[in-house]
Structures are given as structure tokens and as C-alpha cells.
C-alpha positions as YAML, in Angstrom:
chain: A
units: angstrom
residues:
- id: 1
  name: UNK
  ca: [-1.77, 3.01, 3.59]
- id: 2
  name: UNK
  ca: [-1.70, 1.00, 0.29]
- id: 3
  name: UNK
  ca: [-0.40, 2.72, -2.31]
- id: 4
  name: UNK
  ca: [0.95, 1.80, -5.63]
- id: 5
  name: UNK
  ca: [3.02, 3.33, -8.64]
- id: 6
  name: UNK
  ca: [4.48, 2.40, -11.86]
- id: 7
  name: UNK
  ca: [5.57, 4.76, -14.55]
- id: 8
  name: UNK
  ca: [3.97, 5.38, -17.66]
- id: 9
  name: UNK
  ca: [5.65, 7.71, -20.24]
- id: 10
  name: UNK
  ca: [7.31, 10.79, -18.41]
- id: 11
  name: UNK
  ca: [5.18, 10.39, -15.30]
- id: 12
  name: UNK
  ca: [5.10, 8.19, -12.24]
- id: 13
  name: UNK
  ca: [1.52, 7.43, -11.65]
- id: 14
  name: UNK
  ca: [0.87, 6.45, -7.56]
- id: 15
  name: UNK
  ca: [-2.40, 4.88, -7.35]
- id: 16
  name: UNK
  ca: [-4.26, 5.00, -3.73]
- id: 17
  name: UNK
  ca: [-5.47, 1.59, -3.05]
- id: 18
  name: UNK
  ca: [-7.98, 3.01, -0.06]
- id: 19
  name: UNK
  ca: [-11.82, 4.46, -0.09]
- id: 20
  name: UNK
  ca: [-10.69, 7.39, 2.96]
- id: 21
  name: UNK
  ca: [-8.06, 9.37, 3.38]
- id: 22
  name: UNK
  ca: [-8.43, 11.03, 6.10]
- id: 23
  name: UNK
  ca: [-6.90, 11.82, 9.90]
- id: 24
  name: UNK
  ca: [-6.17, 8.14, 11.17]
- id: 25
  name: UNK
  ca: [-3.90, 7.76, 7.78]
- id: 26
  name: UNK
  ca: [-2.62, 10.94, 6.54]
- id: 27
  name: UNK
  ca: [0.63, 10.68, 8.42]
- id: 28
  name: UNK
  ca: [0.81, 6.90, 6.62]
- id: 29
  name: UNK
  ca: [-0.13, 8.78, 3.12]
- id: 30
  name: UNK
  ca: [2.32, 11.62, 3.71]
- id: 31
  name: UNK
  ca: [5.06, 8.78, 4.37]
- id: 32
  name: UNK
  ca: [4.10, 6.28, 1.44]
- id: 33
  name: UNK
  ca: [3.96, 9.28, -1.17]
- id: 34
  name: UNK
  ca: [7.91, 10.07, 0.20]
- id: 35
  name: UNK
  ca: [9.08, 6.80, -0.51]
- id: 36
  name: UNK
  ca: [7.20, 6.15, -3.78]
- id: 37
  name: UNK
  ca: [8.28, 9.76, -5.31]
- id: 38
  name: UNK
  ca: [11.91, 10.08, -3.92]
- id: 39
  name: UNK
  ca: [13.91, 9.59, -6.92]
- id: 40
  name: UNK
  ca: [11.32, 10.99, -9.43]
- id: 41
  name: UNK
  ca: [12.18, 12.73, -12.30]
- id: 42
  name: UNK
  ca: [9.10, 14.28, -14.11]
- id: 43
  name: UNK
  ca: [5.37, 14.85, -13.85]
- id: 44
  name: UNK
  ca: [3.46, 12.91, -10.79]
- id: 45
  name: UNK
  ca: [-0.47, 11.62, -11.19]
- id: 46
  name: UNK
  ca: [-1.62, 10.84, -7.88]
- id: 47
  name: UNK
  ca: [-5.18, 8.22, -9.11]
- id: 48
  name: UNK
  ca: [-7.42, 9.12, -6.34]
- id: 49
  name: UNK
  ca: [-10.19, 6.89, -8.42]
- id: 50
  name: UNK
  ca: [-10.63, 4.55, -5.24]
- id: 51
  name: UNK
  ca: [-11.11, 7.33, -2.78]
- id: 52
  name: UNK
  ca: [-14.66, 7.80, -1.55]
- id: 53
  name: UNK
  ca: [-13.97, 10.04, 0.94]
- id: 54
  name: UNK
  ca: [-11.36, 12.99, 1.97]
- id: 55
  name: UNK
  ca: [-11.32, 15.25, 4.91]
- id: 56
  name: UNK
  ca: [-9.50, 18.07, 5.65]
- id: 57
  name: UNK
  ca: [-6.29, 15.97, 7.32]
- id: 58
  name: UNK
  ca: [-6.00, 13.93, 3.98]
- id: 59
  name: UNK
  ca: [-6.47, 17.34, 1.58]
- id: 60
  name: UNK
  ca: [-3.39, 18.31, 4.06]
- id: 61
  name: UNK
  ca: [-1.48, 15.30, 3.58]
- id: 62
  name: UNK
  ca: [-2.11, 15.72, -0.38]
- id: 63
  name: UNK
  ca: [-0.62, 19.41, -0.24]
- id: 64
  name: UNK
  ca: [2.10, 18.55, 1.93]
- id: 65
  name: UNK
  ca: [3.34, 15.77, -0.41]
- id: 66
  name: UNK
  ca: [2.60, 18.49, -3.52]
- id: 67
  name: UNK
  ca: [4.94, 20.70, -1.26]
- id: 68
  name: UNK
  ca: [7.99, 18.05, -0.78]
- id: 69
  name: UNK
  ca: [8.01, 17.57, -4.62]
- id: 70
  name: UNK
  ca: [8.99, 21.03, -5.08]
- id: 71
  name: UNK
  ca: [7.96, 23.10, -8.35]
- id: 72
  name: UNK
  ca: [10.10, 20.89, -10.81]
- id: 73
  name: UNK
  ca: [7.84, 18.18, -10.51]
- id: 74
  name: UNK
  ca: [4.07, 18.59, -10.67]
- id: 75
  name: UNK
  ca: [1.64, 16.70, -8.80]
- id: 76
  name: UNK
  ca: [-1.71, 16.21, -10.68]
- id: 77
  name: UNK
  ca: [-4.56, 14.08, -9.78]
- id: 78
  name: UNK
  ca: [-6.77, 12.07, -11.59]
- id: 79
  name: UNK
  ca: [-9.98, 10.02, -11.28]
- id: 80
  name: UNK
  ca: [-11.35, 12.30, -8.13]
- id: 81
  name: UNK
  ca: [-15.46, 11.00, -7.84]
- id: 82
  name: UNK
  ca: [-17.91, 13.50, -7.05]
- id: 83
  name: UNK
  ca: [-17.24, 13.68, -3.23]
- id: 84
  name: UNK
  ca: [-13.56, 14.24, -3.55]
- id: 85
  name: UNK
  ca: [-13.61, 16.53, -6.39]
- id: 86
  name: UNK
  ca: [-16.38, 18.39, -4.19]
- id: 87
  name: UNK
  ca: [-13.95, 18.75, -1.31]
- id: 88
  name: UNK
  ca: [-11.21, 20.35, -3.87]
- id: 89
  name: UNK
  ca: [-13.42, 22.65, -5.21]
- id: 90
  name: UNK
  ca: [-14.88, 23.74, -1.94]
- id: 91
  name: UNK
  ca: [-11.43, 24.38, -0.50]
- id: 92
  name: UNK
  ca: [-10.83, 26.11, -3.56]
- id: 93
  name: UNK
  ca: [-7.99, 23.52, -4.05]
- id: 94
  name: UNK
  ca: [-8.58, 23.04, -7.67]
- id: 95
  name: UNK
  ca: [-7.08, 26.15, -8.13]
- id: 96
  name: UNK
  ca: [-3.89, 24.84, -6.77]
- id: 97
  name: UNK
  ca: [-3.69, 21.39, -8.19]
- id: 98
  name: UNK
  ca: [-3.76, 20.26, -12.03]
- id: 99
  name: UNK
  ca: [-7.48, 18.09, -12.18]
- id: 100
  name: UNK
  ca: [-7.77, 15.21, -14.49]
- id: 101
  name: UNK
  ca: [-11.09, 13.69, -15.35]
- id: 102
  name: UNK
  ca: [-9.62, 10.12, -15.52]
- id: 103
  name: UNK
  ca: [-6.16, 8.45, -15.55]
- id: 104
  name: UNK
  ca: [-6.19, 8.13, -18.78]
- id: 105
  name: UNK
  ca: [-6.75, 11.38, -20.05]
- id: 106
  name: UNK
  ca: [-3.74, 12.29, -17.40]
- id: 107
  name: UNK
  ca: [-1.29, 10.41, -19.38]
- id: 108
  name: UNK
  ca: [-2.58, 11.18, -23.02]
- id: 109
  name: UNK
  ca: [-0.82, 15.00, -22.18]
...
């Protein structure tokens, strides 16, 4: 699982570097997002902008790294094309998580 992150501002921004997440790498995703968000210290923006396709083990691995962040430090997502955003609004997940159109209207708050 290729992920990325750099910080920008007050948040860490982790950008997935893969068109699926999905059953054969959400255990990889759930691992990568632990090591790039252990020491953070304010708002996470997960850029999903070069994800084509989720299914229903990657929306898991998405909540369960929302979950190990704890309350004190949001996750928020960004850049989710019309098949991913479908699958969060379907699941009724966009309820749950903070949407962003693009990354950069993420870090402008």
C-alpha cells in the first residue's frame, strides 16, 4: 500500500498513491495509516483523489483508522471521485466523516 504524507499548516495530509482499496489491501492500509499518523498532533486529510474504487473492506479499513485516531484528531477526506463518494453516501458514511471537495479546499479551513 503506497501511501504518502507531509504536513501542511495544522494538518498532516496522507495521500493514497493506489486506484482500489479494497479486501486484498485493507489490512496494508490499516497498517500504513498507523505508522504515518502515530505521532500526530492535529487535524488528518486522508486525499483519496487517486482512488477509483472502494469496497466495503477498504470503507472498513478507513473507519478503523478514523477509530485509532481517537476524537482529538479528526480524520477528513478529500478529493473522493464520483464512485467513492457514491460508496460514502450509500453507506451513509458521509454522515460520519468530514467530506472535502478537493485537497485544497481541505487545507484553506
Amino acid at each position: 500500500m503506497n501511501l504518502s504524507s507531509k504536513t501542511e499548516g495544522d494538518a498532516l495530509i496522507v495521500s493514497v498513491h493506489e486506484t482500489r482499496i479494497d479486501a486484498s489491501v485493507a489490512i496494508q492500509f490499516k497498517d500504513r495509516m498507523r505508522e504515518e499518523t502515530d505521532d500526530v498532533s492535529g487535524r488528518v486529510i486522508l486525499d483519496l483523489s487517486e482512488v477509483d474504487f472502494i469496497d466495503s473492506s477498504g470503507l472498513g479499513a478507513i473507519v478503523a483508522a478514523m477509530k485509532q485516531l481517537g476524537g482529538s484528531h479528526p480524520l477528513e477526506l478529500a478529493g473522493l471521485n464520483e464512485n467513492v463518494d457514491k460508496v460514502f453516501r450509500l453507506t451513509r458514511m458521509d454522515t460520519v466523516f468530514r467530506i472535502h471537495n478537493s485537497l485544497t479546499d481541505a487545507i484553506a479551513i
